[in-house]
N, C-alpha and C positions, 0 to 999 in steps of 0.2 A: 737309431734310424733303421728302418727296413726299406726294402726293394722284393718285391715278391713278382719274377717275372724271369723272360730268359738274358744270359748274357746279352747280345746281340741287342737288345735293347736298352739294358742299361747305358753299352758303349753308346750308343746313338743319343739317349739323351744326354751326356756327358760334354760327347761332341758337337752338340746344338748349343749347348750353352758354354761352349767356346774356354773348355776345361783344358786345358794339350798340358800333357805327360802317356805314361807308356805304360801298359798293361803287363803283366808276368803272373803265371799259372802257377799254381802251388799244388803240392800231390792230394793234401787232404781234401780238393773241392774247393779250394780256395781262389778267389783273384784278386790279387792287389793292384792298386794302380797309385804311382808314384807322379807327384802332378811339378810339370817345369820350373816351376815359379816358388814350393816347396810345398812339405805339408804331403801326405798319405793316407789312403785308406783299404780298408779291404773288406772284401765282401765275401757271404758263404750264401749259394743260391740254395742248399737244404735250407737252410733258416731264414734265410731274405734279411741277415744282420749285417748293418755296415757299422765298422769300427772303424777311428778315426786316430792319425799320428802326426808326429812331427813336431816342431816346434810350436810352441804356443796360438803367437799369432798368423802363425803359416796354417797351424791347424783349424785355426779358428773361422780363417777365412774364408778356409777348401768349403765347411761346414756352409757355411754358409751359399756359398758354388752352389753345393750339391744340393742341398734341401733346394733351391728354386731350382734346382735343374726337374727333380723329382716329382717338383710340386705341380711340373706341366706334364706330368704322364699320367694314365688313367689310374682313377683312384683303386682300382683290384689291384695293379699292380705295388701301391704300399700302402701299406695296413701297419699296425701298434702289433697285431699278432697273424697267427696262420698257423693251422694244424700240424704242419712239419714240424713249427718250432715249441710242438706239444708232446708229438707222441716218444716213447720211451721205452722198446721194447724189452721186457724183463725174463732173463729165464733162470729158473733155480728148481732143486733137488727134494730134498725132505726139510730142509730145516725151517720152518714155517715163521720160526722167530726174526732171522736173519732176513728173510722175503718182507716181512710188515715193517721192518726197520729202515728196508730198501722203500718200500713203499710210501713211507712217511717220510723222507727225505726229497726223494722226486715231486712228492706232491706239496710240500711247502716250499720247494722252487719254484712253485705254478706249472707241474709238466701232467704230463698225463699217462702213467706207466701201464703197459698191457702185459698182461699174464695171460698164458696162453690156455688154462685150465679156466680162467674167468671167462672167455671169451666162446660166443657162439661157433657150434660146429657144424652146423648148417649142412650133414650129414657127409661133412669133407672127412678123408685122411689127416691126420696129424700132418703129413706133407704138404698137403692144401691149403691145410688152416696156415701153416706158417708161414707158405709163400705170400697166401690174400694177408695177413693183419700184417706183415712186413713192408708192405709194398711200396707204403708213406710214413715212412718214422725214417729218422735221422741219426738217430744210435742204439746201440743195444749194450745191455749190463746183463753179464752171464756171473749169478753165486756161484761158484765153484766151492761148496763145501764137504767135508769128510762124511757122506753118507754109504760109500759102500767099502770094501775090502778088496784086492789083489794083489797077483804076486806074478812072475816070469814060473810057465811052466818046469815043475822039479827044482823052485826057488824059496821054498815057504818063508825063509827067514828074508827074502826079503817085501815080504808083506809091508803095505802102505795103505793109508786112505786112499778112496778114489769118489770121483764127482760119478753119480747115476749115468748108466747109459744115454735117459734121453738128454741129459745136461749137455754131453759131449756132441750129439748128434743138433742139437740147436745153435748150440755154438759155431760150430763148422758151415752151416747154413748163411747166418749172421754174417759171417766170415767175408763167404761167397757174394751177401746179396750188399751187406756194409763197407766191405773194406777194414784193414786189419788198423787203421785209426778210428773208427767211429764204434768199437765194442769194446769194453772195457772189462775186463774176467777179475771179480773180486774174489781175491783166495782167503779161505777163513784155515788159520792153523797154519799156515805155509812149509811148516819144519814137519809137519806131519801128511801133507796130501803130496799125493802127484800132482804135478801140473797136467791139465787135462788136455795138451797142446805141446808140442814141442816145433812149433813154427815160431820164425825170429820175427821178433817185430812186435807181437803182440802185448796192447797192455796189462800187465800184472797188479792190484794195487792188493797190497794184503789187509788184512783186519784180522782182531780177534773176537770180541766180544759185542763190542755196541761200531756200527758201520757209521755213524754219523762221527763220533770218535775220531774214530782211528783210518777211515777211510773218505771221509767226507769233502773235506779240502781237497784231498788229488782229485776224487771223480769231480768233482767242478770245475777243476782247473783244466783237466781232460774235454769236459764237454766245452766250457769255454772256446775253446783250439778248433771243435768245430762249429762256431758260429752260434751255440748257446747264450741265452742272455740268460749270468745266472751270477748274484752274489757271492763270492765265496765268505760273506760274513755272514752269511742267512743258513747257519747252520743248526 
């Protein structure tokens, strides 16, 4: 079930159709509302996805609540889909295998992944381009793979992979404009690179060779968390 619209409105149709339980805010973007009578569900307004809990027939019932509550608001506001719950900002290095792999997985989800080298530059800065094509997507997946080399000045031995400069510098972006739940850093090699980050919080998911493999389940289960509608058996 979607909802494509602002809180404030949802609440309002909820409480027209004479729904009483209590709202609570979640840090990823989330709101749940827990309903008197039983039964729960929550909503992610990036995606306009409502997910539904509770016991069976508590759950069953809310469902039912809510679709007529829904069904009397204007049709823009719910939709089967909406561009938020498409786009997929993608950013990655040299390894062009690892990027098609990503690429192929996103898009047998049904999302819509942007690469920033695929996309018009419309005579902007690198800085431009990333703030305009970031502005409506919902999360971002940064490769972090072993394309370059470094070491701590006067350190050679302790040389390690490193993710490219602008790998680090989109990430950090992402960071800023996402939130440190909604970008997921796929590390290829992990015993060999640096993490391109050392902020707490952030997720990690490693792989080695094929990302659908060895990395696929967690980033579903990641985007799920925020309001993704996504199989994790459609892998």
């Amino acid at each position: 079930m979607k909802f494509h619209g602002e809180f404030k409105e949802l609440q309002q149709a909820i409480e027209e159709a004479n729904i009483q339980g209590e709202w609570k805010d979640c840090d990823n973007g989330q709101r749940q509302f827990k309903c008197r009578v039983g039964g729960n569900f929550s909503w992610w307004q990036t995606t306009g996805t409502i997910s539904f809990g509770g016991k069976k027939d508590e759950k069953e019932a809310l469902i039912v609540k809510v679709k007529a509550a829904l069904d009397n608001m204007p049709e823009n506001f719910v939709a089967n889909s909406h561009t938020l719950n498409k786009k997929v900002f993608v950013v990655y290095g040299h390894d062009t295998t690892s990027r098609t792999q990503l690429d192929a997985l996103l898009r047998r989800w049904g999302l819509e992944p942007l690469i920033l080298d695929e996309l018009p530059s419309k005579g902007q800065t690198i800085i431009e381009k990333l703030e305009e094509y970031t502005s409506d997507v919902g999360f971002g997946v940064v490769l972090a793979t072993p394309d370059d080399e470094g070491h701590r000045r006067g350190a050679p031995d302790e040389k390690m992979y490193r993710v490219r400069q602008n790998v680090a510098l989109e990430l950090g972006m992402l960071l800023t404009k996402l939130g440190r739940k909604k970008v997921a850093v796929l590390l290829k090699n992990q015993d060999e690179i640096e993490k391109p980050s050392d902020i707490q919080g952030l997720i990690y998911i490693p792989f080695k060779d094929d990302i659908r493999k060895d990395a696929g389940t967690s980033l579903a289960k990641e985007m799920r968390e925020c309001g993704y509608d996504i199989d994790v058996k459609d892998l």
